[in-house]
C-alpha positions as CSV (number, residue, x, y, z in Angstrom):
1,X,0.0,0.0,0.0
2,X,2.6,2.3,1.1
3,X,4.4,1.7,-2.5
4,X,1.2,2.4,-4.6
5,X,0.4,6.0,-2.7
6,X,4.6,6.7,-3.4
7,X,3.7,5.8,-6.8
8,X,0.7,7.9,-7.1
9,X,2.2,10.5,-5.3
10,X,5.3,10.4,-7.6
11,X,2.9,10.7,-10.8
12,X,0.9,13.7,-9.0
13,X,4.4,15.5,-8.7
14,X,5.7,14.8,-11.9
15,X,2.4,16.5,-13.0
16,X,2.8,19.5,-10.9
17,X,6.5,19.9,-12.4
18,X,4.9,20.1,-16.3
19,X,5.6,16.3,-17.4
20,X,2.5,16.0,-18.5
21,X,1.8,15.9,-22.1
22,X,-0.1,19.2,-22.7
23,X,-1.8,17.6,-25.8
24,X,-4.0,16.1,-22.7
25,X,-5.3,19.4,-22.6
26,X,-6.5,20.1,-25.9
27,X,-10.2,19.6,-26.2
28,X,-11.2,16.3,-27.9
29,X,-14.2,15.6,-30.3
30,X,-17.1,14.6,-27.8
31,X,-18.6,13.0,-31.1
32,X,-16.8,9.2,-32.1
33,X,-18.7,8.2,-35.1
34,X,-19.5,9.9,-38.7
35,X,-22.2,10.7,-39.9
36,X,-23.6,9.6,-43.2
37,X,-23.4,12.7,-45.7
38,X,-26.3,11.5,-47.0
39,X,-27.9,12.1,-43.7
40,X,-26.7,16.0,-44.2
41,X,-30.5,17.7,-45.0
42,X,-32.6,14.5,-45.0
43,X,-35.9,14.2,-43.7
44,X,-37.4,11.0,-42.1
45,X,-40.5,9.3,-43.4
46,X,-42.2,6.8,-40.5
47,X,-44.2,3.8,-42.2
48,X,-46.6,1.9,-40.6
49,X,-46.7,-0.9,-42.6
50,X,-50.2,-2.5,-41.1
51,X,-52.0,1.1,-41.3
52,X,-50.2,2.4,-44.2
53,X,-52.3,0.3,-46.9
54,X,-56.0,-1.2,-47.3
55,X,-53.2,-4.4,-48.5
56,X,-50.5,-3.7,-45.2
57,X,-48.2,-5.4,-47.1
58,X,-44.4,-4.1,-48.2
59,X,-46.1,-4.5,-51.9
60,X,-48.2,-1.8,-51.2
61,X,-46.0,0.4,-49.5
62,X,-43.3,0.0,-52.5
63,X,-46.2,1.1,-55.2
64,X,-46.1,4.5,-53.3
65,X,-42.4,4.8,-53.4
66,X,-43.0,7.3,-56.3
67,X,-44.9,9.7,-54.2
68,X,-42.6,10.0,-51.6
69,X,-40.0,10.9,-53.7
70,X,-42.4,13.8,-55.2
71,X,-42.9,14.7,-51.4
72,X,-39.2,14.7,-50.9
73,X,-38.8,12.2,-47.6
74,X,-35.2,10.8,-47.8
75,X,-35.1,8.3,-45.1
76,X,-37.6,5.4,-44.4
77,X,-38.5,4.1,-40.9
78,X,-40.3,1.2,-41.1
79,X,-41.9,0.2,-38.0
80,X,-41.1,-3.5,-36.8
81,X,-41.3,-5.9,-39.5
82,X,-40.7,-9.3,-37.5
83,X,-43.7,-11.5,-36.3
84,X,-45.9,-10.8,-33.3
85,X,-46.5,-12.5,-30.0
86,X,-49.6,-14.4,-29.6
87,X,-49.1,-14.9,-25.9
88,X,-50.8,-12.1,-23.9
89,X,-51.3,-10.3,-27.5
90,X,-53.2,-7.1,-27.1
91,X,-56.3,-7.0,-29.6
92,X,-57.3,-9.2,-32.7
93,X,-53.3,-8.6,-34.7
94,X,-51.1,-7.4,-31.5
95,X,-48.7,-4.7,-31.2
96,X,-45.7,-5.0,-33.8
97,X,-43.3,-4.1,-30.5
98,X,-43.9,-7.4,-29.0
99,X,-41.3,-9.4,-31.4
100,X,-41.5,-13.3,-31.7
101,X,-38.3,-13.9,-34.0
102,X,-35.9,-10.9,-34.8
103,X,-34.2,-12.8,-38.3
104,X,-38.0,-13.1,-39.7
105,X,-41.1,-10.8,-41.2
106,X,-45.0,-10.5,-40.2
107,X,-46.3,-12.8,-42.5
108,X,-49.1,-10.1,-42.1
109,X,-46.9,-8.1,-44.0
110,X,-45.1,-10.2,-46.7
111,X,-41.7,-12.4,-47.3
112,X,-38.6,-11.8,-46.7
113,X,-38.2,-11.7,-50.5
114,X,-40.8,-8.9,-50.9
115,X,-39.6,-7.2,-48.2
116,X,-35.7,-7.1,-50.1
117,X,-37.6,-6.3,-53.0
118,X,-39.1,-3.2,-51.4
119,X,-35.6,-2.0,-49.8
120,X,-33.8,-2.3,-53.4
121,X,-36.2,-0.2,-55.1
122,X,-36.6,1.8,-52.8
123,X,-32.5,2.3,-53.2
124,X,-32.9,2.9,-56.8
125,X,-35.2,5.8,-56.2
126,X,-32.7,7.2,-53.9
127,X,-33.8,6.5,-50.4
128,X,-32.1,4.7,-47.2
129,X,-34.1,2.2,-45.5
130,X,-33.8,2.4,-41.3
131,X,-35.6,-0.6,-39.6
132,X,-37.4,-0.3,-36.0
133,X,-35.7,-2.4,-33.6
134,X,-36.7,-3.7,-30.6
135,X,-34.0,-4.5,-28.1
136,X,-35.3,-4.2,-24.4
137,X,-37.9,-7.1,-24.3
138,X,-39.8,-9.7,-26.5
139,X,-43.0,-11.1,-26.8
140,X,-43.9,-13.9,-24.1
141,X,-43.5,-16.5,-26.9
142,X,-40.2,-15.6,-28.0
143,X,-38.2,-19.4,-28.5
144,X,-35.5,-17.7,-26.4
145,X,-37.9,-17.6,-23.2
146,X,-37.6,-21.0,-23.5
147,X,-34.3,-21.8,-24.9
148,X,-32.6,-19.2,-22.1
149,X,-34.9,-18.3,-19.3
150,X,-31.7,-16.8,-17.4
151,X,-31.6,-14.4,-20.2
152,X,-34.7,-12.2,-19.0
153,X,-35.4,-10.8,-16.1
154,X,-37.9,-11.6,-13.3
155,X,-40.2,-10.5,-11.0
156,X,-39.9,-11.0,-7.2
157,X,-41.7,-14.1,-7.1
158,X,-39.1,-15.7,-10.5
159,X,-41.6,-15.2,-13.3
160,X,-40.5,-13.2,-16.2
161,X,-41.3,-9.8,-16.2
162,X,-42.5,-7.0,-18.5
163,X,-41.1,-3.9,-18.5
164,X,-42.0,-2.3,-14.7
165,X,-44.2,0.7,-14.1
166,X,-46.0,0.7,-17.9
167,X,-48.8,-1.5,-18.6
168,X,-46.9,-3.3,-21.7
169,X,-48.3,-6.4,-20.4
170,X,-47.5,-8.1,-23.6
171,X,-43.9,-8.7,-23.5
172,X,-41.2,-9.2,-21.1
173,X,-37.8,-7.8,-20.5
174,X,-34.4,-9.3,-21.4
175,X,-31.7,-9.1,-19.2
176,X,-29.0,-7.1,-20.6
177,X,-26.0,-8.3,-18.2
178,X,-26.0,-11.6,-20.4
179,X,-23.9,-12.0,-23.3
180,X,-25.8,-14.0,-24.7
181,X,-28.8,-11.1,-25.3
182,X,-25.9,-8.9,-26.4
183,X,-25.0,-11.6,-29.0
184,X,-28.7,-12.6,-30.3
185,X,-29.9,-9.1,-31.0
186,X,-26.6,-8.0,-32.3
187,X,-26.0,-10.5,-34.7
188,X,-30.0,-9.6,-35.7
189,X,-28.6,-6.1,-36.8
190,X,-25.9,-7.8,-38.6
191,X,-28.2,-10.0,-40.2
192,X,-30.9,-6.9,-41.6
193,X,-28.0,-4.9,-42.3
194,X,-25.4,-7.4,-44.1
195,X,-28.5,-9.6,-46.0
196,X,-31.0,-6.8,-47.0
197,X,-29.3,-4.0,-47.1
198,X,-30.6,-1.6,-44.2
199,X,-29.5,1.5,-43.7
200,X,-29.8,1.4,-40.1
201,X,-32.1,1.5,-37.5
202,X,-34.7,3.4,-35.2
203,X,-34.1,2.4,-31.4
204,X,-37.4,1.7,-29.1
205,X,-36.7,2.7,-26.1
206,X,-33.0,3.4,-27.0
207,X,-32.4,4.2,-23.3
208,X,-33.5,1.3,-21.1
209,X,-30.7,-0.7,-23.3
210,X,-27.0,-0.3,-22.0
211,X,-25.2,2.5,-24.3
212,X,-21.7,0.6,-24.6
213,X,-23.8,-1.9,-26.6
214,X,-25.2,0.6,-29.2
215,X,-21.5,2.1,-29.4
216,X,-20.0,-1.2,-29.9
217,X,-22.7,-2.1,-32.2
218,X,-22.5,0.7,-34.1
219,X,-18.7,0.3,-35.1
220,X,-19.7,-3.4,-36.0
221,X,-22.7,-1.9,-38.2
222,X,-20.6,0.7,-39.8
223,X,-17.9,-1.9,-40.9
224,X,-20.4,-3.3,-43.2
225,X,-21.9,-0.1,-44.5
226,X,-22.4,3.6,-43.5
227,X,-25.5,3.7,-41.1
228,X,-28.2,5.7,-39.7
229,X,-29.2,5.2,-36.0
230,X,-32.1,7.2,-34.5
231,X,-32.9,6.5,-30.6
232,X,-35.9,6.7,-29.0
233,X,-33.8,8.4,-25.6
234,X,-33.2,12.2,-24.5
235,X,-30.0,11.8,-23.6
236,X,-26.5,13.5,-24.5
237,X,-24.4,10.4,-24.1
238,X,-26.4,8.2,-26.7
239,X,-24.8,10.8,-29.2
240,X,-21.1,10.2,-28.3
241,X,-20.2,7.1,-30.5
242,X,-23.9,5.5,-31.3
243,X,-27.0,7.4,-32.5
244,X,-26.9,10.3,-35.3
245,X,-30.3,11.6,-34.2
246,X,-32.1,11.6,-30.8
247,X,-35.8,12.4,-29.6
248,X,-37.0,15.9,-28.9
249,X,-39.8,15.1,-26.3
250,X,-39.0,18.2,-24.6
251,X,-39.4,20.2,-28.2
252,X,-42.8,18.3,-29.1
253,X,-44.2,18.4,-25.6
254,X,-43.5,22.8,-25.4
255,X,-44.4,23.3,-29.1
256,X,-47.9,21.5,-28.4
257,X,-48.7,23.7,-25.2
258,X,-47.5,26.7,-27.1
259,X,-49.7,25.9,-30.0
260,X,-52.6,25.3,-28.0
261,X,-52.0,28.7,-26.1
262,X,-51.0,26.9,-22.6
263,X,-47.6,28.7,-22.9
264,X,-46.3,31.6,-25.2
265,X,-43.3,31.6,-27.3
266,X,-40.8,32.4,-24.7
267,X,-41.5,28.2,-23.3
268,X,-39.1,27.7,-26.5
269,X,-36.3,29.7,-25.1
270,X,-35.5,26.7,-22.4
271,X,-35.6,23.7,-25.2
272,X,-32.9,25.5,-27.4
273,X,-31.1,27.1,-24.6
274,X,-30.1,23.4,-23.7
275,X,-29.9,22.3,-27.3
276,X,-27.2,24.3,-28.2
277,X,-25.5,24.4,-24.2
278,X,-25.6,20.9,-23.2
279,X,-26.1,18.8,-26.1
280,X,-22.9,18.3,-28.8
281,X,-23.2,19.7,-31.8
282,X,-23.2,17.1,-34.0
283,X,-26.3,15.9,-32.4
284,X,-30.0,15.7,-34.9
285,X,-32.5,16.2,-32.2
286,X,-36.0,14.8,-33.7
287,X,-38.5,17.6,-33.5
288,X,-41.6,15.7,-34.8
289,X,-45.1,17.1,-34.8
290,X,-46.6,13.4,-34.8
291,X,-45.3,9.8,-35.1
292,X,-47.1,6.5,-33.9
293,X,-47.5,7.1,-30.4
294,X,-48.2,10.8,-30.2
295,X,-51.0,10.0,-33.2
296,X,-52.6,6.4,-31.0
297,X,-52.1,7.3,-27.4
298,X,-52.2,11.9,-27.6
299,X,-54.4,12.7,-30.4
300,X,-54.8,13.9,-33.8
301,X,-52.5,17.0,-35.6
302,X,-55.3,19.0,-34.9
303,X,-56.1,18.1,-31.0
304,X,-52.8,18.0,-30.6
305,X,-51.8,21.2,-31.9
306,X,-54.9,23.3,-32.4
307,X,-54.8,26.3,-34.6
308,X,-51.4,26.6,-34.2
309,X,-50.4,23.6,-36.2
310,X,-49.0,25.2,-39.3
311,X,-46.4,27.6,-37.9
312,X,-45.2,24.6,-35.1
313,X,-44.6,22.5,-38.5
314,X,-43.3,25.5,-40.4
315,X,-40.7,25.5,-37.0
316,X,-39.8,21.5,-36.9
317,X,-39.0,22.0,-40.7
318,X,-36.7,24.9,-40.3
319,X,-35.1,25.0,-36.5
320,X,-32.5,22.8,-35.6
321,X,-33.7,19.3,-35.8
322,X,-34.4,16.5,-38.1
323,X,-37.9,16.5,-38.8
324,X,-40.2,13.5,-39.1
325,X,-43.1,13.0,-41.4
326,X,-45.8,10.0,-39.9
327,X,-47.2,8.4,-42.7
328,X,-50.8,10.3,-43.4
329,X,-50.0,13.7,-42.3
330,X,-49.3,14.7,-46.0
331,X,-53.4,13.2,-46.3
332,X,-54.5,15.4,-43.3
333,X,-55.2,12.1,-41.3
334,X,-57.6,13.1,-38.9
335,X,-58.0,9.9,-36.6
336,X,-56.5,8.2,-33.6
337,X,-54.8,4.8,-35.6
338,X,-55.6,2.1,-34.0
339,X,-52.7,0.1,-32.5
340,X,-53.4,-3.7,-32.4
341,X,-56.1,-3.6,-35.3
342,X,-56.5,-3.1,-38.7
343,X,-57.4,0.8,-39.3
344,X,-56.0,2.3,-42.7
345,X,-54.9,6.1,-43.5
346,X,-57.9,7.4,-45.6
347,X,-55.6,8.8,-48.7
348,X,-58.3,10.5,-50.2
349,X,-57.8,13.8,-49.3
350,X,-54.0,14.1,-50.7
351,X,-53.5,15.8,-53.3
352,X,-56.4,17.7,-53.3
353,X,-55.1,21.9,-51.3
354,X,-59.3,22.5,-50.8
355,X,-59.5,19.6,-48.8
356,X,-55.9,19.6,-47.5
357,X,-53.5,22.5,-47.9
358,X,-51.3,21.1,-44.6
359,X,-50.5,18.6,-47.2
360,X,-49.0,21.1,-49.7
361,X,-47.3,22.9,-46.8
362,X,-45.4,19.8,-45.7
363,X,-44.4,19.1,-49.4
364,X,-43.5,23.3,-49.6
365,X,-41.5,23.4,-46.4
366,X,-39.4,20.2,-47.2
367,X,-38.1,21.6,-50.1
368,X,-37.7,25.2,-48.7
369,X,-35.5,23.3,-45.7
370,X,-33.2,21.7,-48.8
371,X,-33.2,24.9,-50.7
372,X,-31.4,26.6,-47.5
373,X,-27.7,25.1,-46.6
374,X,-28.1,27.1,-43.5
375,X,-31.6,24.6,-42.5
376,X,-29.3,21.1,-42.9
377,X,-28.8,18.8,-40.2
378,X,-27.0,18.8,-36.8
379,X,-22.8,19.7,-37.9
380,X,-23.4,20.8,-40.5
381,X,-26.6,23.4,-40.3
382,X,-26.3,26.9,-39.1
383,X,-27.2,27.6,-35.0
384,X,-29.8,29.1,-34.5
385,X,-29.6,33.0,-33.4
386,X,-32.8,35.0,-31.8
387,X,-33.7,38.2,-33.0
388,X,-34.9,40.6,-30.7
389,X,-38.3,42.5,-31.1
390,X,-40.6,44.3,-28.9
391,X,-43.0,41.1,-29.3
392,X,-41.5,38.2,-27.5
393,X,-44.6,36.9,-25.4
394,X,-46.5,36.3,-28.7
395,X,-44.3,35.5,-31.3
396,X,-41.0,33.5,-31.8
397,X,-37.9,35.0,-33.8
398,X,-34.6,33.7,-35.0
399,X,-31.8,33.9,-37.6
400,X,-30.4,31.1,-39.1
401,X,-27.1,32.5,-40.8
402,X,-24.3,30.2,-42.8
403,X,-22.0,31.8,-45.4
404,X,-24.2,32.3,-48.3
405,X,-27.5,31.6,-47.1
406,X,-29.6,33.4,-44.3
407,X,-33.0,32.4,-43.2
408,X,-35.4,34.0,-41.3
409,X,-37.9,32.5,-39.4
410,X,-41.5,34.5,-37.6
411,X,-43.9,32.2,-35.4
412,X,-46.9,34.0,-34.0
413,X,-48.9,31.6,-31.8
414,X,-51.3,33.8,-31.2
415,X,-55.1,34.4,-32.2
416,X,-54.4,37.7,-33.5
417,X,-52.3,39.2,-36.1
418,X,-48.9,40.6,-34.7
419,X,-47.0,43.7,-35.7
420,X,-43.5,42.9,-35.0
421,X,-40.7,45.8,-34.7
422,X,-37.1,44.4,-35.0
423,X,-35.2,45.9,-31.9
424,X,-31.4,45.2,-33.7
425,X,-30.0,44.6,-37.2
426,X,-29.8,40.8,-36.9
427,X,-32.5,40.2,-39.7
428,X,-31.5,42.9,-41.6
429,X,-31.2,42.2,-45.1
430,X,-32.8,41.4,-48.7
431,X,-34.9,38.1,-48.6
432,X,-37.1,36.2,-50.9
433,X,-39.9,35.2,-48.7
434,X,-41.6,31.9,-48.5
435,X,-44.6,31.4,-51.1
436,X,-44.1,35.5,-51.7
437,X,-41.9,37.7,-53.4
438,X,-38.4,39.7,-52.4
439,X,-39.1,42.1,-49.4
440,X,-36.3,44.0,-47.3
441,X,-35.6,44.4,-43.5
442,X,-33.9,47.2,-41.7
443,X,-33.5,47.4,-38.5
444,X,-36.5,49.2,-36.9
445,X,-38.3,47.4,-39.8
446,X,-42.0,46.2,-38.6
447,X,-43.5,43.1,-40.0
448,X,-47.1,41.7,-39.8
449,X,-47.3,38.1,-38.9
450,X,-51.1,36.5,-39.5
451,X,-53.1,35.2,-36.2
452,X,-51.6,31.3,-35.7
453,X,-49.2,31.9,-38.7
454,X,-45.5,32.3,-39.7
455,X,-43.6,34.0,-42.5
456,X,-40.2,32.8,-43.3
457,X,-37.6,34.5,-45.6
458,X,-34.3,33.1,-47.0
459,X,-31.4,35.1,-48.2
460,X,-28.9,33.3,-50.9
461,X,-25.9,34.6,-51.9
462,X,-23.9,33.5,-54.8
């Protein structure tokens, strides 16, 4: 003992004296893994498979492949493909997160054959394929319940248990200090990734998973091909050699009481405070306006969000963020999906701006956000500066500035029109706005801003 604290006392001095590298100083990259470039000012596009279609089949989805291209998604998330419990299954068809075999597809929703199919064509039109993956538990009737009971984890009395506190009564959770579970569900990535060609995967419940095994699977991943990985956690560290893009709860949880009038504007300043304080900068945060939970278990767009839907969209399309797209809100889907039944997206409004102009928005903003460098993703979009006005309870202001490319963004989440009078020269500047012509701010400048609206204007230098 005495010879260890000399030791240590020896290496404290030495460090006191300047023998210490001073390289050790120099700040390192928090971030360990790269980023797909194709990943630089994508948009993600969330398929439910069983919902998406009258058919619910990967067919049926592939036919449309056309039309999201038009629309401009880039990345697909498909919600779990793999077949569903029937032990303790919830409703008639079960909830596609209670997986029976991770190397197999839903027969509900195709073959594995149709399902490659649909992942190379949907390559040859130009989009990556991101699977849902389901690490934390299985359904009851998984074969490794029985295969490797040790591998789960139980409840005080030694039966196996579901995950505590919610009532997902229809799986049970694995027990991630067993290499075993590490080996099964990783060599399930492998398989998707290596066979089929997946671009990577969406995380459920990303955080109740140990992190050091989505870092080590993600080098493992990336040795195969370039990646995508989006987690369903809040959480700085599941940026630092794992996920590319996190959830936002915090965003879509203040943009819906700001929408709804429960909070003005200034609720926003805490959200991106932390964004740009706390979490790295490489980091896409997911600001999503719905996906398959908030749209089941929250409510519609429009009981979510009220009348002040289109400028929180107009925001998750041109803040910092990735932003999501849930299959149907291009179709104004106004209904609660069901969850373990059959309950298809009623299509027939797309297309048609009398019937649904939120449609036409979506489609306008997403190529607005590609138009503007200064809009892309995480490292490589522009931070996000506010611009001071004498209006700040009632209406939300920023500059997004890169070289050669400006944008300006103007939220009023208010029932009435706003007046807005710049109080600096931040926005100054000659703009083209959004679905308008060229206008020119000042400082001093005031700008009207219609009642639950937005006006955005971009500024592109050659």
């Amino acid at each position: 003992m005495k010879r260890l604290i000399a030791a240590f006392s020896a290496l404290a001095l030495a460090g006191c004296n300047g023998a210490t590298d001073s390289n050790d100083w120099e700040p390192k990259s928090f971030v360990e893994l790269e980023n797909p470039d194709w990943s630089r000012d994508a948009v993600v596009y969330q398929v439910n498979t069983r919902q998406f279609s009258e058919e619910g089949t990967f067919a049926a989805v592939q036919k449309e492949l056309p039309r999201l291209k038009e629309l401009g998604v880039d990345i697909l998330w498909l919600m779990p493909i793999h077949p569903i419990g029937e032990v303790n299954r919830k409703g008639t068809l079960g909830s596609p997160y209670s997986v029976k075999d991770y190397f197999n597809v839903n027969p509900e929703f195709g073959t594995k054959e149709e399902f490659k199919a649909f992942v190379d064509a949907a390559h040859d039109q130009g989009f990556k394929v991101i699977l849902d993956l389901v690490a934390n538990h299985t359904a009851w009737d998984h074969p490794l319940a029985n295969e490797h009971p040790d591998w789960y984890e139980k409840t005080w009395d030694g039966d196996f248990r579901p995950t505590p506190w919610w009532d997902w009564s229809d799986i049970i959770d694995l027990d991630w200090t067993k290499p075993g579970v590490r080996q099964h569900i990783g060599e399930a990535m492998e398989y998707w990734v290596r066979e089929f060609d997946v671009d990577g995967y969406r995380a459920d419940v990303a955080g109740y998973v140990p992190v050091d095994f989505w870092e080590t699977m993600r080098g493992r991943l990336s040795a195969i091909r370039p990646v995508f990985m989006l987690g369903e956690v809040q959480e700085t560290a599941f940026h630092r050699a794992s996920f590319d893009a996190t959830y936002a709860w915090d965003w879509h949880h203040t943009s819906k009481d700001v929408a709804k009038g429960a909070a003005n504007p200034t609720a926003f300043y805490g959200y991106y405070a932390e964004n740009e304080s706390l979490w790295p900068r490489e980091a896409m945060r997911m600001t999503y306006i719905e996906n398959h939970d908030s749209n089941s278990w929250e409510g519609t767009l429009r009981e979510n969000y009220a009348a002040g839907l289109e400028a929180a969209t107009a925001l998750a399309f041109t803040g910092e963020g990735i932003p999501l797209v849930y299959n149907g809100m291009e179709a104004c889907n106004d209904k609660r999906l069901e969850f373990f039944e059959k309950d298809a997206i009623n299509w027939s409004k797309l297309g048609h701006d009398e019937a649904c102009a939120y449609g036409q928005l979506i489609e306008e903003l997403i190529a607005f956000r590609k138009a503007n460098p200064a809009l892309e993703n995480g490292q490589w979009g522009a931070r996000m500066r506010k611009v001071e006005t004498d209006s700040s309870e009632s209406v939300f202001a920023w500059v997004r500035e890169e070289e050669g490319n400006k944008v300006l963004g103007l939220f009023n989440f208010t029932a009435a029109p706003v007046e807005v009078t710049f109080a600096d020269g931040l926005p100054a500047g000659n703009y083209t706005e959004f679905r308008s012509g060229n206008v020119t701010f000042v400082s001093g400048d005031t700008v009207t801003i219609p009642a639950s609206g937005f006006r955005l204007f971009s500024q592109l230098v050659p």
